[in-house]
Structures are given as C-alpha cells and as structure tokens.
C-alpha positions in Angstrom: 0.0 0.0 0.0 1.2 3.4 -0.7 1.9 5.2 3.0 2.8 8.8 3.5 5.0 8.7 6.4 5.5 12.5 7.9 7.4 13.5 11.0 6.0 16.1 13.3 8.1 17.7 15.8 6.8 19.2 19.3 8.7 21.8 20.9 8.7 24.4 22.9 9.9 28.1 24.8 12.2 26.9 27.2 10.7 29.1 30.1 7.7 27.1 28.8 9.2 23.5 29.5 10.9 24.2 32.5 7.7 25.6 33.7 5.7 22.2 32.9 8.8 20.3 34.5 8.1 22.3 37.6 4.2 22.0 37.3 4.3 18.4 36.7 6.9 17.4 39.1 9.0 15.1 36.8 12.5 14.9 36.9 13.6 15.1 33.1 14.4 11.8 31.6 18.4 13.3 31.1 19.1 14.7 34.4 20.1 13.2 37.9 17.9 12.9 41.2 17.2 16.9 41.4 19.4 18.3 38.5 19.2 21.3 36.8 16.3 21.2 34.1 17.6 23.8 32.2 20.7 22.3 31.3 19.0 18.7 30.3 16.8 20.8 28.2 19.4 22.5 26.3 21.2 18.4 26.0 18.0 17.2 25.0 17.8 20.0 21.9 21.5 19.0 20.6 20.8 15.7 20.9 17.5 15.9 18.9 18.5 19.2 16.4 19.1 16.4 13.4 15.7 14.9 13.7 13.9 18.5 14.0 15.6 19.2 10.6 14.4 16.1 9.2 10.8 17.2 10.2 8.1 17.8 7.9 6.4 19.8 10.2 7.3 21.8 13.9 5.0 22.8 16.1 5.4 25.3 18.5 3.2 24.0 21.6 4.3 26.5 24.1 0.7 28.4 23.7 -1.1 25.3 23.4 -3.6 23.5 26.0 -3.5 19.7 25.6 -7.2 20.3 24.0 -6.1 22.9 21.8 -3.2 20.6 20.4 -5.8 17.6 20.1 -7.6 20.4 18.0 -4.9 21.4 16.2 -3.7 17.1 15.0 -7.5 16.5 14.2 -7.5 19.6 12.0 -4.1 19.1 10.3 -3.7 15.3 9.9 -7.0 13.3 11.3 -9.8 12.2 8.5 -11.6 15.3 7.7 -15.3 15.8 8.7 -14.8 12.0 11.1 -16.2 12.4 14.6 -13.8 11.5 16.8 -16.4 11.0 20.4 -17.1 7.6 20.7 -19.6 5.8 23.4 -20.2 2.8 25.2 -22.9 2.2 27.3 -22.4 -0.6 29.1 -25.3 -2.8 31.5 -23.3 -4.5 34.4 -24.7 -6.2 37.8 -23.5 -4.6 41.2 -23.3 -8.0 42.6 -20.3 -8.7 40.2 -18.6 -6.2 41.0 -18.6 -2.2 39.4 -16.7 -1.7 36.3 -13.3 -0.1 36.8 -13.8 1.5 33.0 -16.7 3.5 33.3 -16.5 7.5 33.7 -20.5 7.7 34.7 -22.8 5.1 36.7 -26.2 5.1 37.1 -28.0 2.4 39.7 -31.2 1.4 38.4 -32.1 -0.5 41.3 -34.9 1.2 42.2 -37.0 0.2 39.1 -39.2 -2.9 39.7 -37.5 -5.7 39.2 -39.0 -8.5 36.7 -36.8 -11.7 38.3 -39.9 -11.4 40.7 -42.1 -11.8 38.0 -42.5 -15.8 37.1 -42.5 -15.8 33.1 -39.9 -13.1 33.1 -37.2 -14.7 35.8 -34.9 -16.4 32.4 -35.2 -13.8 29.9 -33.1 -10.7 29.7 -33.4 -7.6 29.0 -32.7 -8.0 25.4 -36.1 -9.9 24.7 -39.5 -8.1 24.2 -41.4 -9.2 26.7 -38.7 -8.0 29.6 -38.3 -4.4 27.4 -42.1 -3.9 27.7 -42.2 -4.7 31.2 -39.0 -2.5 32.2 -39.8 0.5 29.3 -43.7 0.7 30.8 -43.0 1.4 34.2 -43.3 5.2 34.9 -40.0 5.4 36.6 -38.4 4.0 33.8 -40.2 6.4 31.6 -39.1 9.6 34.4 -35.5 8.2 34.6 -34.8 7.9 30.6 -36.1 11.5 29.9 -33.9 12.9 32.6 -30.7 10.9 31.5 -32.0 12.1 27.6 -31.9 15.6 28.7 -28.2 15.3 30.5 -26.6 13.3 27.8 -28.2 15.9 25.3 -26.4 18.6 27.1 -23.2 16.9 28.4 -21.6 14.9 25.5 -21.1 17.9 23.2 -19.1 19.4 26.6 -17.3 16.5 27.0 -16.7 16.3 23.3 -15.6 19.9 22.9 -12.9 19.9 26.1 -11.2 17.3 24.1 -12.2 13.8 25.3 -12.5 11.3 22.6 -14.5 8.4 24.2 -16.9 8.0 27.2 -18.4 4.8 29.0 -21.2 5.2 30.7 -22.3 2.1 32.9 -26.0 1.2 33.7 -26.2 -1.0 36.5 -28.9 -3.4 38.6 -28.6 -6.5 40.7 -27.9 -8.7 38.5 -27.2 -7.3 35.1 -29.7 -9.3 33.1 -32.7 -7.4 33.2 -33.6 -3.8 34.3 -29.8 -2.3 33.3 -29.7 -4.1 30.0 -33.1 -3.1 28.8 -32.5 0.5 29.7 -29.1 0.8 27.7 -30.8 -0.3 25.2 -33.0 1.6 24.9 -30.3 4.8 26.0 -28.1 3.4 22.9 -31.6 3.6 20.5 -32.0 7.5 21.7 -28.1 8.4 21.3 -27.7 6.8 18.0 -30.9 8.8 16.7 -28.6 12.0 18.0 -25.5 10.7 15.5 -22.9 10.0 18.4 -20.8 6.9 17.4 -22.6 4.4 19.6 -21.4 0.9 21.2 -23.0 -1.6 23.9 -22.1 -4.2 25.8 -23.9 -6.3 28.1 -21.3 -7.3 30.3 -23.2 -9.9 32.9 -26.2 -10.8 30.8 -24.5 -14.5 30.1 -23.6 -15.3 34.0 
C-alpha cells in the first residue's frame, strides 16, 4: 500500500518547559535525582536538532492546552469531517462487582424488578417481553427522559474539552434485566442524536 510517512516535531519556549517540569513534578528523563532542568533541556535540543531538521512539520506547543493541540492534530492530519467521540454504554450487575472503565454510573435499582415476575425470571433484557415490562413502568419512563436531557447537554461538553471516548455504565442486581433493557433503549436514543454508539452487556450471560 502506498503510505505517506510525515514526522511532526513538538517543541517548545524553554521558560515554557521548565515551567511544565516544575508543574508536573517530573524529573527530566536526562538529568540526575534533582538536577538542573535547564541544562538537560538544552542536551535534549543537541541531541534531537538532526531529527527536527528532518521534520516535515514543527509545532510550537508553548501556547497550546493539551485540547487545543488535540484540535490542532485532528485539523491538520486526522480524517476530515470524522467524529472523533465515541460511546459505550455498558449494562453490568453490582453483585459482580462495578466496572473499573466507566466514567459515569447510574444504579437502576430502584425500578421494579422483573426476576420477581414468574414468566420473566430467564429472559433478559434483550427480549421483548422484559423491554415492555421495564420501558412501561413510569420510573423508567421519568428516569430515561432525565438521562436524555443530561446526555443531550453533556456529551457535546465533553466532546468539545477534548475527550475522545466516554463509558457510561448502567447497572442493577444482577445485570440481566432492568440495566440491559435501559441501555438499550439509552443506545436507541443516542444513535438517533448521531454520536458513534457501542454496547455491551457485560453480565447478561452469568
């Protein structure tokens, strides 16, 4: 295949860099325990002045935010036009545990539950008859238009400050009934709003 291969060097002011040295608290990777930044700085530029000459591009970062800069890469090399945000709404059980990967949780253990209901106890949320049942009840119905109107107003935020993915977990007991049938049913509403949407059902099977 025919690959463009381009080098893009990052520097920066040196006030700049020993400032972020001194924000950060990291020792630079070419000084001692507690030696002077400054002079590893001015190393580190001799060391890599070949390889800034064989750049195709520089960039001057030392104005830059880390979102700006994300701006700045997704303007200049990513796909034009692509949206970068991507989502996964993910239905879990609290009795296995919560998942370590999710930046929002929402406990849906206070909708009524259909394990207690006889012909609903070994389906999952996934099926029909366990949707209708979960979709109908008026808390259901009070919860998704409140999560609806927060998602419509926090994922362009989240989107515009730079973050490029989000998982937002949807939990119950068990993580075959209630929490499945709401994320999917939150996946249905957020793909209508053209986010890239995934799901996963992480307990349904157990």
């Amino acid at each position: 295949e025919n690959v463009r291969l381009r080098v893009v060097f990052l520097e920066a002011d040196e006030e700049i860099l020993v400032r972020r040295y001194s924000e950060t608290r990291r020792r630079h990777p070419m000084t001692d325990e507690g030696g002077p930044v400054r002079e590893a700085i001015h190393e580190e530029r001799d060391h890599l002045s070949e390889l800034r000459e064989l750049a195709d591009h520089v960039v001057d970062t030392s104005e830059h935010t880390v979102h700006s800069l994300k701006s700045l890469f997704q303007e200049r090399y990513g796909a034009g036009g692509t949206r970068q945000f991507a989502l996964t709404i993910l239905s879990f059980g609290f009795k296995h545990g919560l998942p370590s990967e999710c930046d929002l949780v929402f406990d849906l253990r206070f909708l009524p539950n259909p394990y207690f209901v006889d012909e609903l106890r070994d389906k999952d949320g996934r099926q029909e008859e366990v949707q209708t049942y979960v979709l109908d009840q008026p808390e259901t119905g009070q919860f998704l238009s409140h999560f609806q109107q927060m998602a419509d107003f926090m994922l362009p935020l989240y989107e515009s400050e730079g973050k490029s993915y989000l998982t937002i977990g949807i939990g119950c007991t068990g993580g075959h009934h209630r929490s499945v049938a709401v994320a999917e049913a939150i996946q249905s509403h957020l793909q209508g709003e053209d986010w890239d949407v995934q799901i996963r059902h992480r307990d349904v099977e157990r």
